[in-house]
C-alpha positions as CSV (number, residue, x, y, z in Angstrom):
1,X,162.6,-150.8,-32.1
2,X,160.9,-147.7,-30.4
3,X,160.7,-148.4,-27.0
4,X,157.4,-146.4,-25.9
5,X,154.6,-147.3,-26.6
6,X,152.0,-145.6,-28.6
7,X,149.0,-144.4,-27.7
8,X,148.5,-140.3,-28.0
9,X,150.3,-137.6,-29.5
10,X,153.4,-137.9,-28.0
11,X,153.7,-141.6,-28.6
12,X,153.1,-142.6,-25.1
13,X,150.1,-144.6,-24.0
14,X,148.6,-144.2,-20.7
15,X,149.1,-147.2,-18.6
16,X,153.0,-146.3,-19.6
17,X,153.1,-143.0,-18.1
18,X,151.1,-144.1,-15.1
19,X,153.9,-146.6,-14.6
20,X,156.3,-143.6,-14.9
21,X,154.3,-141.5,-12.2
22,X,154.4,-143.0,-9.0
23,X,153.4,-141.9,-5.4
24,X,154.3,-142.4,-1.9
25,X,152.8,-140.9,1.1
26,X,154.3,-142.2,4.4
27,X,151.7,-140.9,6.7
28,X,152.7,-139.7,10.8
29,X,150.8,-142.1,13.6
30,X,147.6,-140.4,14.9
31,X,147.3,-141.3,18.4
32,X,147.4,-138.9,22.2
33,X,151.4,-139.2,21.9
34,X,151.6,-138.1,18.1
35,X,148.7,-135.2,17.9
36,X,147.3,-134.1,14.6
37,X,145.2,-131.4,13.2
38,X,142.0,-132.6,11.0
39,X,140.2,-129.8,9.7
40,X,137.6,-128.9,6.7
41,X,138.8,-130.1,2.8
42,X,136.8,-126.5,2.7
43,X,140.0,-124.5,3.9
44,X,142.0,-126.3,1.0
45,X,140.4,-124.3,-1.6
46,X,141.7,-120.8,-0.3
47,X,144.9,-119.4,-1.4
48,X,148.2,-120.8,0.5
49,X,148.9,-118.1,2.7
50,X,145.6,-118.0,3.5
51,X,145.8,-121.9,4.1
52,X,148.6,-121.2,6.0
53,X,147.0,-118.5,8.2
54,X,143.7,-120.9,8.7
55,X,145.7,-124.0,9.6
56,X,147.5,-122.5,12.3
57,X,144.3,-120.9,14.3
58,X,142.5,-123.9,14.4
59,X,145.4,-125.9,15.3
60,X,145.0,-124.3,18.4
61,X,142.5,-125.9,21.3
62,X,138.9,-123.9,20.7
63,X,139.8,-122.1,24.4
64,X,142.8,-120.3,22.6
65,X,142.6,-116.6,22.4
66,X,144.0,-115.3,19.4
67,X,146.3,-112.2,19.0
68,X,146.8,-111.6,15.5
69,X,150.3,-109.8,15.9
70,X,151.2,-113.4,17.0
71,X,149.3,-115.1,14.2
72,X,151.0,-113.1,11.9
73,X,154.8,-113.9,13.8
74,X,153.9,-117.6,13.4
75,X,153.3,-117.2,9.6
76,X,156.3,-116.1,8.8
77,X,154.7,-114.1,5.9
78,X,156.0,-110.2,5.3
79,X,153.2,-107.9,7.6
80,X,152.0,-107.0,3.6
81,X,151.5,-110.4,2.6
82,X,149.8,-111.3,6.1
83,X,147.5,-108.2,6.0
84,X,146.4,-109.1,2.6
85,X,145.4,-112.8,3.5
86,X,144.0,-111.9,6.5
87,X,141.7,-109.5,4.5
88,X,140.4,-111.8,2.6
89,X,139.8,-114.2,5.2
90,X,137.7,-111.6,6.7
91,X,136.0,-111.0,3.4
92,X,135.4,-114.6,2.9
93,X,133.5,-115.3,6.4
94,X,136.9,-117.2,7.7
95,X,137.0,-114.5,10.4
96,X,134.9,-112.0,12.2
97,X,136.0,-109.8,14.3
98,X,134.1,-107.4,17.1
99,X,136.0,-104.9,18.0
100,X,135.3,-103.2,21.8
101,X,136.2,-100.1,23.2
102,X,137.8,-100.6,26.6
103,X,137.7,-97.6,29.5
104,X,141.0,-96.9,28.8
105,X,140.8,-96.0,25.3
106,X,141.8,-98.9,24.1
107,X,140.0,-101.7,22.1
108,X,139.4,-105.1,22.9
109,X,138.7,-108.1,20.2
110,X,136.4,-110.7,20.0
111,X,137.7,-113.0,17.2
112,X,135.2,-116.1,15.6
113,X,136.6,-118.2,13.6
114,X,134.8,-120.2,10.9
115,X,135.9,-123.4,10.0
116,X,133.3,-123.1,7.0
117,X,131.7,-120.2,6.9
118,X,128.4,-119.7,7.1
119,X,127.3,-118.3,3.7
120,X,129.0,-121.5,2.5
121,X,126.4,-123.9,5.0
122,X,123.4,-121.9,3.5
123,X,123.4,-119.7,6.8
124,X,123.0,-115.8,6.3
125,X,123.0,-115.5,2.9
């Protein structure tokens, strides 16, 4: 006797391979003692580095100041791989930057970072 049971091409029926395929998440306490990052679903549908890059700005309190040599540290992506992502975030809306020229020579930035970025709310499009 065939011990699968039909149902599609391969002989097995659904409810058999859902029994098959199982799942368990065991899930950290949220609470003041156990912190956790919530963000956007939004940031999910960008690439993984780029996940990656967004997840750990705005795991940061809104009063951080970001240095990106030390975003890019954090990553642990190669400074290629970074540069590329970070690009892209740029290109996306994720990030805008204002760069300043200071008095001695120098530049000074002034990053915003976009949860969801505008275009994507209907704004400045």
């Amino acid at each position: 006797m065939n011990p699968r049971p039909h149902g599609n091409q391969q002989g097995f029926s659904i409810k058999y391979l859902l029994k098959l395929n199982t799942t368990k998440i065991v899930r950290s306490l949220k609470d003041s003692e156990h912190p956790f990052t919530r963000m956007s679903n939004t940031v999910l549908n960008l690439k993984a580095d780029e996940v990656g890059i967004m997840f750990q700005i705005l795991s940061n309190s809104d009063k951080w100041v970001i240095n990106k040599n030390d975003v890019w540290k954090k990553s642990k992506l190669g400074k290629d791989r970074f540069e590329r992502a970070w690009k892209h975030l740029k290109e996306l809306g994720y990030i805008v930057i204002n760069k300043t020229p200071m008095n001695d020579g120098k530049f000074g930035y002034s990053y915003i970072i976009y949860e969801i970025p505008l275009h994507k709310i209907g704004i400045g499009t």
